[in-house]
N, C-alpha and C positions, 0 to 999 in steps of 0.2 A: 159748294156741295161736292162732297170726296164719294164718288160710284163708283170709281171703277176698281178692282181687284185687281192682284199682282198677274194674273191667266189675262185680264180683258188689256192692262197694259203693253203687256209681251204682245199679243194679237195687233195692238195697233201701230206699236215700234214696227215690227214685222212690216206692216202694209207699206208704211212711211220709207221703210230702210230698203224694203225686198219689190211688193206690189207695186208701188209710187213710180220708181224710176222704168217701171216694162215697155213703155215707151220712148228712151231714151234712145232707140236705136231709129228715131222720127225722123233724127237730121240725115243719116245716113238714107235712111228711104226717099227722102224728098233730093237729097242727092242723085238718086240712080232715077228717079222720077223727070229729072232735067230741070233744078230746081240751082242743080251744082256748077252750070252752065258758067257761071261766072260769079266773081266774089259778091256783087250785087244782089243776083238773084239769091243767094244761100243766106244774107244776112236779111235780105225781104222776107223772106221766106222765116225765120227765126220770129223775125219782128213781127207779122204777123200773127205766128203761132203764141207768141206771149199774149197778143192785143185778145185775140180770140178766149185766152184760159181768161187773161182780166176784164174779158167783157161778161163771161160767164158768171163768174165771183160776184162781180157786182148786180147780175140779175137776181144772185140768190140771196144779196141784200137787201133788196128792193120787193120780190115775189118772194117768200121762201117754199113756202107751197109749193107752188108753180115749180119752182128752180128742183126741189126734190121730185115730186112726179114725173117732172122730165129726165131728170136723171136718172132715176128707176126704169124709164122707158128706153133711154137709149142704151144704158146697161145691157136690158134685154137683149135688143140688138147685137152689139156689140160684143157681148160675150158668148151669144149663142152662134153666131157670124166666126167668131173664133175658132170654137168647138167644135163647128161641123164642116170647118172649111174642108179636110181630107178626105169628107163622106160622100160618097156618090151615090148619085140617086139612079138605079135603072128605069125605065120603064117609059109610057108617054110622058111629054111636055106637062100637061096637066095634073099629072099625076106625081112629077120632078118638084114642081115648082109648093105642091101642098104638101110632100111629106119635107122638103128644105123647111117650110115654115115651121112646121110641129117639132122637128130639130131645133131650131132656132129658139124657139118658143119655150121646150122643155132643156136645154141646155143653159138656157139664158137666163131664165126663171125660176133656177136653183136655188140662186141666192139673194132673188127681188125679191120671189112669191113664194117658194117653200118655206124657207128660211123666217122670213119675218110671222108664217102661219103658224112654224111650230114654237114658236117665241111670241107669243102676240105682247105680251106684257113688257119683255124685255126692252120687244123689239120700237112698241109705241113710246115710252119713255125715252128714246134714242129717238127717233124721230121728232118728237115735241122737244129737245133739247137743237137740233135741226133748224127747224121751221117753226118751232112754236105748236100753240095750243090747236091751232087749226089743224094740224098735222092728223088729226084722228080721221078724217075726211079721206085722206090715202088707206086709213089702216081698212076702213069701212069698203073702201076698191076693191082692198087686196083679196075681201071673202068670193065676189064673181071670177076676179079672174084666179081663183085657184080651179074652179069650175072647169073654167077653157084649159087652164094647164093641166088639169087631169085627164080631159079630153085627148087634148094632144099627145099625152101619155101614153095613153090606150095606144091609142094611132102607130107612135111611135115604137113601143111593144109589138105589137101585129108585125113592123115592117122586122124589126129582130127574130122572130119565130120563124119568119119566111126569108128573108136571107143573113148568112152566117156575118158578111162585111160590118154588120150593125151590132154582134154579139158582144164586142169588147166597150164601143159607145155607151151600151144598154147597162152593162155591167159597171162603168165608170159612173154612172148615172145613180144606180141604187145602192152603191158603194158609199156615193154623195150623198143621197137622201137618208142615210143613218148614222152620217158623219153630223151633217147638219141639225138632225134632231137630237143627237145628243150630245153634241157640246154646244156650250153659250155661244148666244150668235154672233160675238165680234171673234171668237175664235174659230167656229164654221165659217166666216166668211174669210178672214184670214187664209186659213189653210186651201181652199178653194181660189183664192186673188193672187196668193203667192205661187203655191205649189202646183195649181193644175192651170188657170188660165195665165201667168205670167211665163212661170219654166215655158208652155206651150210655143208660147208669142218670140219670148230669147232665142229659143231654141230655130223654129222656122225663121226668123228675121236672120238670125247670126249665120244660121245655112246659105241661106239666097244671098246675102246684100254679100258675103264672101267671093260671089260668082261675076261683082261688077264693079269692088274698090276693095282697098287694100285694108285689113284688121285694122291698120294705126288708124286710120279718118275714124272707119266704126266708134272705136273705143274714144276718143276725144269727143265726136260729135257726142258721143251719149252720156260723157263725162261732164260737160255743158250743159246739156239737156236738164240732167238729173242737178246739178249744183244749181241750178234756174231755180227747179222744182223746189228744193229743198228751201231756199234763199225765200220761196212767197210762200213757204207754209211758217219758218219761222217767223215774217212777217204779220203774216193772219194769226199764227198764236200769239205774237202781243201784242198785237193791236186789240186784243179780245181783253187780253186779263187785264191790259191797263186804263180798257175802259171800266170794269168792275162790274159789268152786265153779266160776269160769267165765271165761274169758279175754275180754278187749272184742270181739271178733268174735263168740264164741258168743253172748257176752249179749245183740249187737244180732241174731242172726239168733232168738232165742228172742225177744226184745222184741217183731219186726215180726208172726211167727205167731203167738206167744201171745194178741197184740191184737187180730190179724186173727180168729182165733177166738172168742176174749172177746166181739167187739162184734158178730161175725157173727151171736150167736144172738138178741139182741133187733131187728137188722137186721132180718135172715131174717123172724121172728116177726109183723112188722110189714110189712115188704113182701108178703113172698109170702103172708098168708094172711088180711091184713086189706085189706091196698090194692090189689093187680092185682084179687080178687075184686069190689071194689068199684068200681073204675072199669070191669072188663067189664061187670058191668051198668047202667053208667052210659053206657057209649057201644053197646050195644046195640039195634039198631034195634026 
C-alpha cells in the first residue's frame, strides 16, 4: 500500500536525518554525569542504553497499543519538560508546581493531542498502521484529553496576560497551533521534532556539555550515538518489508516511530530525570 506523498516522505526523512539523532549528544551527558569515570563504565553505560531502546521495540511488538499510548504519554512529558525548562514560575510552591504542569501539559500536547485532533482521519490511519485495528481506542482518549489540554490552555494564557516572561512561550504556542492545523500531520510534526524541540535540545546540550569536555568527545560520542540509531532503524525497515506483512511506506512510517519510541525511553530517563535535575542545582544561585 503506497500512502504516503512526496511532502509526508520529506517530513519523515527529516525526523530520521535531523529529529532521530537529538539525542546523540546522550554519551556526552552521561559522560559529565560520571558515567565517563572510566572506559568500563562509558561502554556500560552505552550498552545499557541499546538494551533499554531493544527492550522497548520489543514491547511494542508484543503490546502495540500499549507501547503507543505509552509513548504518546511519555512524549508529553518529555517534550513539554523540554519546552518549559527556561520558564520560571514566580509565585507560592503550589502555585509553581500547577502552572510547571499546564506548561508541560500544553507544550507537550502539541503534537500528541492537538495535532492528531486536527487530523483525526489522517492521523487514525497512521496509528492503526502502528498498533493495528485497536489503535481507535487511543484515538477515542484523545477527545477527553483535549478537554484537559484546553483547560490548561486557558490556565496557561491567564499566566501570559499577567506576566510578560510567558509572552514569547504563549506566542511560540499559537504560532504552533496553526502550523499544526494546517499542514499534514507527519509534516506539522516534523517541523515541530526538528526545528523547535530538537534545534532547542542541540543548542542547550552543546552549550553546557562545552563547559565540562572537549567539542571532539561531543562530536564522536554523538557520531556513534546516531550511526547506532540509524544502523536499528535500517534494521526494523527490513525486517518489516521482508517479512511481507507490510508495504515500503508502512514499513518506513513504523521504522521512524517505532525508533523514536525505542530510544525515547533511555533518552527521557537520562535527560529529564538525571540531567536537567542536575544542572538546576548546579546553576542555582
Amino acid at each position: 500500500m503506497n500512502m504516503l506523498s512526496a511532502t509526508d516522505l520529506f517530513a519523515l526523512t527529516a525526523v530520521m536525518l535531523i529529529g532521530l539523532p537529538h539525542g546523540a549528544f546522550d554519551g556526552a551527558i552521561a559522560f559529565c554525569l560520571g558515567f565517563g569515570r572510566s572506559t568500563g563504565k562509558i561502554i556500560s553505560f552505552l550498552v545499557m542504553y541499546l538494551l533499554l531502546a531493544g527492550l522497548s521495540a520489543l514491547v511494542w511488538s508484543v503490546s502495540p497499543v500499549f507501547a503507543l499510548a505509552a509513548f504518546l504519554g511519555l512524549t508529553i512529558v518529555h517534550f513539554g519538560n523540554g519546552d518549559t525548562e527556561h520558564l520560571f514560575q514566580p509565585g507560592p510552591r503550589l502555585a509553581q508546581r500547577g502552572l510547571k504542569a499546564c506548561q508541560i501539559l500544553v507544550h507537550g500536547g502539541m503534537v500528541t493531542i492537538l495535532l492528531p485532533v486536527f487530523h483525526m482521519a489522517e492521523v487514525s490511519q497512521l496509528f492503526i498502521i502502528l498498533a493495528g485495528q485497536n489503535a481507535v481506542l487511543i484515538m477515542d482518549a484523545l477527545r477527553p484529553a483535549l478537554i484537559i489540554w484546553l483547560a490548561a490552555a486557558f490556565i496557561y494564557a491567564g499566566a501570559a496576560l499577567v506576566s510578560r516572561q510567558y509572552g514569547a512561550a504563549a506566542g511560540e504556542l499559537a504560532g504552533l497551533a496553526v502550523l499544526v492545523w494546517l499542514l499534514p500531520p507527519l509534516s506539522g510534526f516534523a517541523v515541530y521534532f526538528c526545528i523547535v524541540h530538537s534545534r532547542r535540545h542541540f543548542t542547550s546540550i552543546w552549550t553546557a556539555m562545552q563547559l565540562y569536555i572537549s567539542r571532539r568527545f561531543i562530536l564522536i560520542s554523538g557520531g556513534i550515538l546516531t550511526a547506532a540509531s540509524w544502523a536499528m532503524g535500517a534494521g526494523l525497515y527490513v525486517s518489516q518489508t521482508a517479512s511481507g506483512s507490510f508495504s515500503p511506506d508502512e514499513a518506513f512510517i513504523r521504522t521512524v516511530f517505532i525508533l523514536l519510541a525505542a530510544l525515547t525511553v533511555p533518552h527521557m530517563l537520562l535527560v529529564d530525570t538525571m540531567y536537567r535535575p542536575t544542572m538546576r542545582k548546579l546553576t542555582q544561585p
